[in-house]
TIRO-2110 file (N, C-alpha, C; in Angstrom, 1 decimal):
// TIRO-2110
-14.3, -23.7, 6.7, N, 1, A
-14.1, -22.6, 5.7, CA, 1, A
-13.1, -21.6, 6.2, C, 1, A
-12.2, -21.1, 5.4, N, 2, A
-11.3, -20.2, 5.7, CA, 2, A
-11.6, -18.9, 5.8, C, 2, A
-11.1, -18.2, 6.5, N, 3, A
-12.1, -16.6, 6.9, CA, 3, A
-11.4, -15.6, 5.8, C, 3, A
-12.2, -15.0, 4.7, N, 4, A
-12.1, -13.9, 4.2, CA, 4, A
-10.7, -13.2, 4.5, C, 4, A
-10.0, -13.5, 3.9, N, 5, A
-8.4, -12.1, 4.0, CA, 5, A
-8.7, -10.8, 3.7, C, 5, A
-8.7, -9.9, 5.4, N, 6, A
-9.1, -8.5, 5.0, CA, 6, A
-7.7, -7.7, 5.0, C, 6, A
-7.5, -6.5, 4.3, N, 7, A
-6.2, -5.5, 4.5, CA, 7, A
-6.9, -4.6, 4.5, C, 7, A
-5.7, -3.3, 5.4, N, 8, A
-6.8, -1.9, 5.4, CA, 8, A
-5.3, -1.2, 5.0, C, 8, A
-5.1, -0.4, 4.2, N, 9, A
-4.4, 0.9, 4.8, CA, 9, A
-4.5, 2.4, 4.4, C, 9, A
-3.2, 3.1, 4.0, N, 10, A
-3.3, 4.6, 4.3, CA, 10, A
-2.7, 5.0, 3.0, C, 10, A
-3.3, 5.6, 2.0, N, 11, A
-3.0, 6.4, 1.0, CA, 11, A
-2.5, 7.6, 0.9, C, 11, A
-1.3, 8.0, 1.4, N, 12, A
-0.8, 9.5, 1.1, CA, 12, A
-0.4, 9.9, 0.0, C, 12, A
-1.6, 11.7, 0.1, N, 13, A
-1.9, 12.2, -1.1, CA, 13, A
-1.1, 13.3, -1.0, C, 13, A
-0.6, 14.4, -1.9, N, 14, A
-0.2, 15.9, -1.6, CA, 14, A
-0.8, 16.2, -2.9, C, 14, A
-0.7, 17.6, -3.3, N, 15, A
-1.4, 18.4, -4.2, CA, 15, A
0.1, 18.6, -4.8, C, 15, A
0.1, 18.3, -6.1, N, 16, A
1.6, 18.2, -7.1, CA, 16, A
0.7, 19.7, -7.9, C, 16, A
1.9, 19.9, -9.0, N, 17, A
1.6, 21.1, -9.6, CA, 17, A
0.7, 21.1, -10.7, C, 17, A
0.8, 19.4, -10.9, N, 18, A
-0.3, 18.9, -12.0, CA, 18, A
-1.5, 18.4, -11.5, C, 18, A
-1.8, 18.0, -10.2, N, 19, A
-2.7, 17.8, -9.4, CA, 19, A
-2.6, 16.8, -8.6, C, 19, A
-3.5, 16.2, -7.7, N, 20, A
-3.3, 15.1, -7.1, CA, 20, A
-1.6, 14.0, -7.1, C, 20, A
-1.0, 14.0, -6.3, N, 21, A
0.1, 12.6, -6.5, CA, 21, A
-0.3, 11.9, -5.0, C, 21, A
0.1, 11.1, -5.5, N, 22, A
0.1, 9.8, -4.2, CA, 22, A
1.5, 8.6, -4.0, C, 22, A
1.7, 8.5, -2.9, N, 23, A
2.7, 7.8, -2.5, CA, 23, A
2.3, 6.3, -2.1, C, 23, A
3.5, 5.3, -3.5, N, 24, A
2.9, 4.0, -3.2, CA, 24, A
4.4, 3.5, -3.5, C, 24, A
3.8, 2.1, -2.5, N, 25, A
5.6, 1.3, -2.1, CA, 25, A
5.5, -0.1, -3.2, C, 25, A
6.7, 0.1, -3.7, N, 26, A
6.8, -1.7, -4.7, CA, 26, A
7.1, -2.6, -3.7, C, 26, A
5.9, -3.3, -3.7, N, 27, A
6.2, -4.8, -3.5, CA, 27, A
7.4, -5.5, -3.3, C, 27, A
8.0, -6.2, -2.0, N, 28, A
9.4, -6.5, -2.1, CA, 28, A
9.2, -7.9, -1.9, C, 28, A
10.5, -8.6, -2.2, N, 29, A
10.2, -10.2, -2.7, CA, 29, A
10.7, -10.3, -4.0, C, 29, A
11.4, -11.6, -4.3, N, 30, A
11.7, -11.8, -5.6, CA, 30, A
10.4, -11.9, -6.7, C, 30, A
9.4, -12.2, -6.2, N, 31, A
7.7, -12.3, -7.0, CA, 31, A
7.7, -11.1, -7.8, C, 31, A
8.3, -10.1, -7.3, N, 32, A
8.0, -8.5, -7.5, CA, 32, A
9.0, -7.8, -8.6, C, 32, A
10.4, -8.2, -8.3, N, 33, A
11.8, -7.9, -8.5, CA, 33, A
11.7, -7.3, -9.4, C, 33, A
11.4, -8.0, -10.6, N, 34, A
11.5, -7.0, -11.8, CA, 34, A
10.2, -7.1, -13.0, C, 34, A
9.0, -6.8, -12.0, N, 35, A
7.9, -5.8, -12.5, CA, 35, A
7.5, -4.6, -12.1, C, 35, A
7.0, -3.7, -12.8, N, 36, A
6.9, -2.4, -12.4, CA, 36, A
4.9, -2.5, -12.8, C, 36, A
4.2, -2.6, -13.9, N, 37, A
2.7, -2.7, -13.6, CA, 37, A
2.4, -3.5, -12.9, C, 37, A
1.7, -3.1, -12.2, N, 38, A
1.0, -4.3, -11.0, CA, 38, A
1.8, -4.6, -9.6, C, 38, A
2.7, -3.8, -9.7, N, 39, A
3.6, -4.3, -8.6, CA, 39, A
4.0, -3.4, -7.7, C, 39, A
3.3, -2.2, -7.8, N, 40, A
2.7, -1.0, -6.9, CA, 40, A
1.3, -1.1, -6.2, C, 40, A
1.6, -0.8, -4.5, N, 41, A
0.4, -0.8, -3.7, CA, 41, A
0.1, 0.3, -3.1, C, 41, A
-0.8, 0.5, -2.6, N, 42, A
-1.4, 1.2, -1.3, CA, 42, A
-0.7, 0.5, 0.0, C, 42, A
0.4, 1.2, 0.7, N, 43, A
1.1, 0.5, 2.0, CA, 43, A
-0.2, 0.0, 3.0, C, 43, A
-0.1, -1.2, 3.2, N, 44, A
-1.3, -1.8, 3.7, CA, 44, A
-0.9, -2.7, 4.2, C, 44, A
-1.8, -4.1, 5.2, N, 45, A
-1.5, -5.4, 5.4, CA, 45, A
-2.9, -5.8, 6.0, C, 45, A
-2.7, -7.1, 6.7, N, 46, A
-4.1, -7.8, 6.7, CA, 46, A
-4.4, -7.2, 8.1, C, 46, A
-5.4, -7.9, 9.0, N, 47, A
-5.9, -7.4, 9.9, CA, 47, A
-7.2, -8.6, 10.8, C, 47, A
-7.4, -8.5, 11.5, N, 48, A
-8.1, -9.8, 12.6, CA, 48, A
-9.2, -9.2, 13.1, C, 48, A
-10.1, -10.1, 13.2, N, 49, A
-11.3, -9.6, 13.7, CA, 49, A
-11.6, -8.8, 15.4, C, 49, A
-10.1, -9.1, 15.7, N, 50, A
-9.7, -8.0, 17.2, CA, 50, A
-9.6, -6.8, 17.1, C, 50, A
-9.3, -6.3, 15.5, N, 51, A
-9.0, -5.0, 15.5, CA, 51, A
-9.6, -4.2, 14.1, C, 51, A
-9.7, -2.7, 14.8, N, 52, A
-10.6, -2.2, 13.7, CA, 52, A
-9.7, -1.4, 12.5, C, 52, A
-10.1, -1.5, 11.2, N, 53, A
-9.3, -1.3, 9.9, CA, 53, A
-9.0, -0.4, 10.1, C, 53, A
-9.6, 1.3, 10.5, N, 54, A
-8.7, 2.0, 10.8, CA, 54, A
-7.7, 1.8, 11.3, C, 54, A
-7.8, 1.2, 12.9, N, 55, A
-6.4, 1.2, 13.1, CA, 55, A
-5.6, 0.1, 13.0, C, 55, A
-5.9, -0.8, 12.3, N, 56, A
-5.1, -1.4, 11.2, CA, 56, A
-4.4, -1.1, 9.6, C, 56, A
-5.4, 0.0, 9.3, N, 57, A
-4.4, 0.7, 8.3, CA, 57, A
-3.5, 1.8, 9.0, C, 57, A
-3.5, 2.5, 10.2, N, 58, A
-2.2, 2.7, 11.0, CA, 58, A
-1.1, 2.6, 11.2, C, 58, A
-1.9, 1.3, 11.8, N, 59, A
-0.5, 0.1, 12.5, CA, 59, A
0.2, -0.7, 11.5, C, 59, A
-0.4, -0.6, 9.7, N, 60, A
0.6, -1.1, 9.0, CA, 60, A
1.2, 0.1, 7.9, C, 60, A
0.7, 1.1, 8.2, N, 61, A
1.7, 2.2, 7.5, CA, 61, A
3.0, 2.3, 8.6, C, 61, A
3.0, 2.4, 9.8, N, 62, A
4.2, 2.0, 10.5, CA, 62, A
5.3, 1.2, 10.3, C, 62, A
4.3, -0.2, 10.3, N, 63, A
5.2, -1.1, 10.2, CA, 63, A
5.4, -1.2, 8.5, C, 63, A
5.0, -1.1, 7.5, N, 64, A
5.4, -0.7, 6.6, CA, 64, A
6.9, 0.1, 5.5, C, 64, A
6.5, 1.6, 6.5, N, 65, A
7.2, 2.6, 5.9, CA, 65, A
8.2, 3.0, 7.4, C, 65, A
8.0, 2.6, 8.2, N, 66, A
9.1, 3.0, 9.5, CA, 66, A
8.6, 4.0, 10.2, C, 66, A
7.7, 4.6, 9.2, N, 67, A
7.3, 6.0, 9.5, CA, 67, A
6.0, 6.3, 10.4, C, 67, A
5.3, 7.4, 11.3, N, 68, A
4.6, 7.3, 12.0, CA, 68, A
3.1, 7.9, 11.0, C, 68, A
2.1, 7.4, 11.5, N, 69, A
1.4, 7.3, 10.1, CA, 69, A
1.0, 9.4, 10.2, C, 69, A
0.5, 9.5, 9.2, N, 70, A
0.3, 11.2, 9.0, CA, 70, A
-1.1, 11.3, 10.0, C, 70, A
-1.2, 12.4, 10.7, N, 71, A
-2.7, 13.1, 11.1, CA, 71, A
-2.9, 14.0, 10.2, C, 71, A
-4.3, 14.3, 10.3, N, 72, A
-5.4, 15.3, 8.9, CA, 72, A
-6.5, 14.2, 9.0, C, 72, A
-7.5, 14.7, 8.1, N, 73, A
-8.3, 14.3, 7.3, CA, 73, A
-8.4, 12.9, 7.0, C, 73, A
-9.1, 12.4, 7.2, N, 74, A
-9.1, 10.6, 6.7, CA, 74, A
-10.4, 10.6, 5.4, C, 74, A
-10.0, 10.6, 4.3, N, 75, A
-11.1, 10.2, 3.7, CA, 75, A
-11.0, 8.7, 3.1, C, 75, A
-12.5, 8.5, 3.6, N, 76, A
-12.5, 7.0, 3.3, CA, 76, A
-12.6, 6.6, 1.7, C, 76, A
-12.3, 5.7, 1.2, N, 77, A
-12.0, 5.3, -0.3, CA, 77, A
-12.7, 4.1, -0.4, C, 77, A
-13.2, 3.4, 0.7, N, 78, A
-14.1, 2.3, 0.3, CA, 78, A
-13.4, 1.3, 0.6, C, 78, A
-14.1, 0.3, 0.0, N, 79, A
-13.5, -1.3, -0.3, CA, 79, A
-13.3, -1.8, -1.7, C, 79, A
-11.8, -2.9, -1.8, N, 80, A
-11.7, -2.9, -3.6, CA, 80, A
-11.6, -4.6, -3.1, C, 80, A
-11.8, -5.5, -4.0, N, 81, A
-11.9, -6.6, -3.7, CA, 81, A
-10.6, -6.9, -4.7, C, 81, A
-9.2, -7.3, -4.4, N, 82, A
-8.8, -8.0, -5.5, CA, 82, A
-8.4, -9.4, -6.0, C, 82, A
-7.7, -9.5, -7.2, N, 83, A
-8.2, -10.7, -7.6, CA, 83, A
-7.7, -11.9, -7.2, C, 83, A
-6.9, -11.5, -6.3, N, 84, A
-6.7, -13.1, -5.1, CA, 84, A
-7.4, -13.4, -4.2, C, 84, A
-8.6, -12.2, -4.0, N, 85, A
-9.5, -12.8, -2.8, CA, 85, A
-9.9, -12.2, -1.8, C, 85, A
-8.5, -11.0, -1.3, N, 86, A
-8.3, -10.4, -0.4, CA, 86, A
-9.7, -8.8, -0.7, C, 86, A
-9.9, -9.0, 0.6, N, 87, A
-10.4, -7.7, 0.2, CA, 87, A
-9.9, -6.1, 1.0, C, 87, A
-9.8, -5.0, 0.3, N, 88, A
-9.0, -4.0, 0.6, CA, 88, A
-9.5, -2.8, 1.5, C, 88, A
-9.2, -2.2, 2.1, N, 89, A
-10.1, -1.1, 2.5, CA, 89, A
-9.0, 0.0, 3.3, C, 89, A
-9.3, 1.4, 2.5, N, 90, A
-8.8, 2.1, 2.4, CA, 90, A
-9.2, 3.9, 2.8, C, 90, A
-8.0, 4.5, 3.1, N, 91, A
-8.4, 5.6, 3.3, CA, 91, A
-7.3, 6.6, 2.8, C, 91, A
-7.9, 7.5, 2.4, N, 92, A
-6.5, 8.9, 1.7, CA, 92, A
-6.6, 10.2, 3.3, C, 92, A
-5.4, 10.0, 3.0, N, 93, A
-4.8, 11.5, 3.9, CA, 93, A
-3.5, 12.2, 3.3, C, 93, A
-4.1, 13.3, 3.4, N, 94, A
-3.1, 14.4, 2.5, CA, 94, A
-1.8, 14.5, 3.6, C, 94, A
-0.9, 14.4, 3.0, N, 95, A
0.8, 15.0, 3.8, CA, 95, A
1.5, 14.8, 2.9, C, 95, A
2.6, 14.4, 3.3, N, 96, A
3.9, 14.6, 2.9, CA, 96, A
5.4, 13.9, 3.3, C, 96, A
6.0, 13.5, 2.6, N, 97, A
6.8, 12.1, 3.4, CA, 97, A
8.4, 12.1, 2.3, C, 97, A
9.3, 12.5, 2.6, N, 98, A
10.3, 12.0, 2.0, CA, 98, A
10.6, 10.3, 1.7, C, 98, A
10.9, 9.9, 0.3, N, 99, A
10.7, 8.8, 0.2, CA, 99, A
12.3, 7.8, 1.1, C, 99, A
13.1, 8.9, 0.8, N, 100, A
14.1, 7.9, 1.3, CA, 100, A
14.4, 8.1, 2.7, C, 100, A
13.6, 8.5, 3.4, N, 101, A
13.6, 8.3, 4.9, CA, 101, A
12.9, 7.2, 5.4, C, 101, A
11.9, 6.3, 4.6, N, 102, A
11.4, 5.4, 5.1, CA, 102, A
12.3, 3.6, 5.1, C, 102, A
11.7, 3.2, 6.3, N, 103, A
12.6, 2.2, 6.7, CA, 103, A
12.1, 0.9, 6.6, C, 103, A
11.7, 0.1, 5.6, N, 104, A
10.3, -0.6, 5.4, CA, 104, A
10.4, -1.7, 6.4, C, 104, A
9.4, -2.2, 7.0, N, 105, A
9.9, -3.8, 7.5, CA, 105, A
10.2, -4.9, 7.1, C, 105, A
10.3, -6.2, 7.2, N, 106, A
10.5, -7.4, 6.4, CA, 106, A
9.5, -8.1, 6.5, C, 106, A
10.0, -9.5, 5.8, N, 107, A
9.3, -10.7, 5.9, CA, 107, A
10.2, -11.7, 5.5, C, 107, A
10.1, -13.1, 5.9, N, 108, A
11.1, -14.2, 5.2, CA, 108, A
9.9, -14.9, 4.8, C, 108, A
10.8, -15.8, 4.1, N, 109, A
10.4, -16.6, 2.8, CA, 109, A
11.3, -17.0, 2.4, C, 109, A
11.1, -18.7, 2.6, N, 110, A
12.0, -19.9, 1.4, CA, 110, A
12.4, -19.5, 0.4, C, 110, A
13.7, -18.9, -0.2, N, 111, A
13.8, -18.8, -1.0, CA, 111, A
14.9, -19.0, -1.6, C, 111, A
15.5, -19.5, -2.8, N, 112, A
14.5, -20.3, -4.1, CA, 112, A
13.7, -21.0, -3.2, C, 112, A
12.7, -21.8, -4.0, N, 113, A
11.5, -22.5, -3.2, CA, 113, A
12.2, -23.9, -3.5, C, 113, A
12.2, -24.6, -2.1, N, 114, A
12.8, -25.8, -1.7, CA, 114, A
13.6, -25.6, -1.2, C, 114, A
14.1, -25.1, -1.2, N, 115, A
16.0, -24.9, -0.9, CA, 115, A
16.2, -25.1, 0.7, C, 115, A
15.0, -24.6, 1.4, N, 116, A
15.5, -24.7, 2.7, CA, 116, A
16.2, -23.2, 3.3, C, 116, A
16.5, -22.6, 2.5, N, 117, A
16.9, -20.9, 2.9, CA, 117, A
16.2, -20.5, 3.0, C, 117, A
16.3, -19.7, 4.0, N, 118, A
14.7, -18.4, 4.4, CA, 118, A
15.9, -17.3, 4.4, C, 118, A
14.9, -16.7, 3.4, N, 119, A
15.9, -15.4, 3.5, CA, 119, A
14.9, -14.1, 3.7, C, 119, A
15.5, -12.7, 4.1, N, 120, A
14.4, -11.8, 4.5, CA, 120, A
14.4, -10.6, 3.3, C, 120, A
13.6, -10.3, 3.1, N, 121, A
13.2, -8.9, 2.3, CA, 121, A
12.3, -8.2, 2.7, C, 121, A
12.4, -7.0, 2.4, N, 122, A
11.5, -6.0, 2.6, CA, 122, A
10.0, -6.1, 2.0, C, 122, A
9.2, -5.6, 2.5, N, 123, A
8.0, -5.7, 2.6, CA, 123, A
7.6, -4.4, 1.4, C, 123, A
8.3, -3.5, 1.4, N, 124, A
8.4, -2.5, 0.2, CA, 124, A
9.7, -2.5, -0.4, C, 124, A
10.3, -2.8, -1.4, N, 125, A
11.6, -2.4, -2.0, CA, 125, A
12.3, -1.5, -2.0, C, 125, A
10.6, -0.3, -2.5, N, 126, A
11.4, 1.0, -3.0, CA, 126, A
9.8, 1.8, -2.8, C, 126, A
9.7, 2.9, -2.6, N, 127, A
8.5, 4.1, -2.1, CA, 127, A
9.1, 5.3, -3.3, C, 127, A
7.7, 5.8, -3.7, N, 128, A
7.7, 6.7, -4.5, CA, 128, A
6.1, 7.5, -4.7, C, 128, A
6.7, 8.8, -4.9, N, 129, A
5.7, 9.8, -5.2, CA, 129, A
4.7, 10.0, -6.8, C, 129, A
3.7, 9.7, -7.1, N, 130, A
3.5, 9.4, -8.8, CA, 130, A
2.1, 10.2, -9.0, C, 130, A
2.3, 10.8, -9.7, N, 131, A
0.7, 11.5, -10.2, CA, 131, A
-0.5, 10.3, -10.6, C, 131, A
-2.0, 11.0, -11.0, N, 132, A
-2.3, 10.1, -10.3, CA, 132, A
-2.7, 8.8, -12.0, C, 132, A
-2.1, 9.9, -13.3, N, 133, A
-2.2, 8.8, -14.6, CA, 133, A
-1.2, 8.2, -14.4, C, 133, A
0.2, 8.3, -13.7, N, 134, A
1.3, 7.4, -13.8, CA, 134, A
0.8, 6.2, -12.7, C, 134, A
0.0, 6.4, -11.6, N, 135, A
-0.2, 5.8, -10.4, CA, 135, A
-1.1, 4.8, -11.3, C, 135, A
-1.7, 4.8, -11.6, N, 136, A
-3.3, 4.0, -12.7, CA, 136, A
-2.5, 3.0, -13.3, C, 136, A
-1.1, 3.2, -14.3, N, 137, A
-0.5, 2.1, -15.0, CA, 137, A
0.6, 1.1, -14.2, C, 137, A
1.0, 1.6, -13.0, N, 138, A
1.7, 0.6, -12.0, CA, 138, A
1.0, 0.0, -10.7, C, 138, A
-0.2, 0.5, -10.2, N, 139, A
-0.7, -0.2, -9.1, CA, 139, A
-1.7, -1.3, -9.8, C, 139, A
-1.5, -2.1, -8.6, N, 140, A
-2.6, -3.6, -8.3, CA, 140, A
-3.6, -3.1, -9.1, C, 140, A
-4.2, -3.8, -9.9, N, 141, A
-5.4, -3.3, -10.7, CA, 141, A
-6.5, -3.0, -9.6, C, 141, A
-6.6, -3.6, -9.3, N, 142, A
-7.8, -3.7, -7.9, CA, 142, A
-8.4, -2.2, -7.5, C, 142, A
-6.8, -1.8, -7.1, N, 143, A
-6.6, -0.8, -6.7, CA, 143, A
-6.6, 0.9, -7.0, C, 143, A
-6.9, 0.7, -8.5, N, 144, A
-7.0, 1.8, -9.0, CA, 144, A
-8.4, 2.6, -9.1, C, 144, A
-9.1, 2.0, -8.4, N, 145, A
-10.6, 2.4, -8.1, CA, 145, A
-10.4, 3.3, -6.9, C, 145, A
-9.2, 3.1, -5.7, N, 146, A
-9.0, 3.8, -4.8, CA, 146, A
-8.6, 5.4, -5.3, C, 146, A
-7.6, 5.4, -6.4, N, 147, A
-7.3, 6.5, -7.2, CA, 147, A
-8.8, 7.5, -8.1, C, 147, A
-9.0, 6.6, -8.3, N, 148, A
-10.5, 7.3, -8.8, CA, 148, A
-11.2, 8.0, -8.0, C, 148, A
-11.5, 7.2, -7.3, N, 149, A
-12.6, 7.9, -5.8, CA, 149, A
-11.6, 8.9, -4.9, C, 149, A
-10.3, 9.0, -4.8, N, 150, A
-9.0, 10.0, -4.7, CA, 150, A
-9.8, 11.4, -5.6, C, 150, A
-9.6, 11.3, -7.2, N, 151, A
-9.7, 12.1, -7.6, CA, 151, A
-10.8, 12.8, -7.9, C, 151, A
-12.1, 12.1, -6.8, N, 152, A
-13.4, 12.9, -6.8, CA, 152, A
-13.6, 13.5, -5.8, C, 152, A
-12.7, 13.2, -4.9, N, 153, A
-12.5, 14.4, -3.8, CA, 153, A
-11.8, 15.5, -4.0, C, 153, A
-10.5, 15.0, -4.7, N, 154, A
-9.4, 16.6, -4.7, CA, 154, A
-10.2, 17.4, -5.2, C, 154, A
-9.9, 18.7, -4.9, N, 155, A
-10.3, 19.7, -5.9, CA, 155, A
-9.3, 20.0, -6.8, C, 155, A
END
């Protein structure tokens, strides 16, 4: 039997003028290219039973966004199961992050499929700041339960 696919990561929140925003990265890869619902995440990745989600949601906002992950407050957001299988687990920390300072990492992949070319892309495309009704119509469906339980904390 194949072991459960777990991901953990780090949801950065700031206090916008309209309330709550959060910062989430599109999906990079041709799969992604040119969708915009569903094709926003929580920067995140998988993780092994060596290591614990917190600091696996960390160690993939790093490798991620280039960037070193924020200190504050950790509030936990729970677990979202989505509909490939994976299951998610998450935490919000308030800060603050210029979007185009981040340096995403890669990944390769065959691509076109067959061809025999591995070519590399980013692991995020593109990072952005979104309140949290705009954040609801472009993230992982899965995922917008993490936004909810977000907005029962903010004040």
């Amino acid at each position: 039997m194949t072991p459960a696919r777990r991901s953990a990561g780090l949801l950065l929140y700031r206090r916008g003028a309209h309330g709550p925003e959060v910062l989430l990265g599109h999906m990079g890869g041709p799969f992604f290219a040119r969708r915009d619902a569903g094709a926003w995440t929580v920067p995140k990745g998988e993780y092994g039973s060596d290591e614990s989600p917190w600091a696996a949601a960390r160690r993939e906002f790093q490798e991620e966004l280039g960037l070193p992950p924020p200190g504050g407050e950790a509030v936990p957001l729970g677990e979202v199961r989505q509909a490939g299988g994976k299951t998610v687990t998450a935490w919000a920390v308030e800060g603050d992050l210029d979007p185009a300072a981040v340096v995403p990492g890669t990944f390769s992949l065959e691509w076109p499929p067959r061809s025999g070319r591995v070519q590399e892309f980013p692991e995020l495309d593109r990072v952005a700041w979104f309140p949290l009704d705009r954040a609801r119509q472009v993230i992982v469906r899965a995922q917008t339960a993490f936004l909810d339980r977000l907005a029962e904390h903010s004040p």
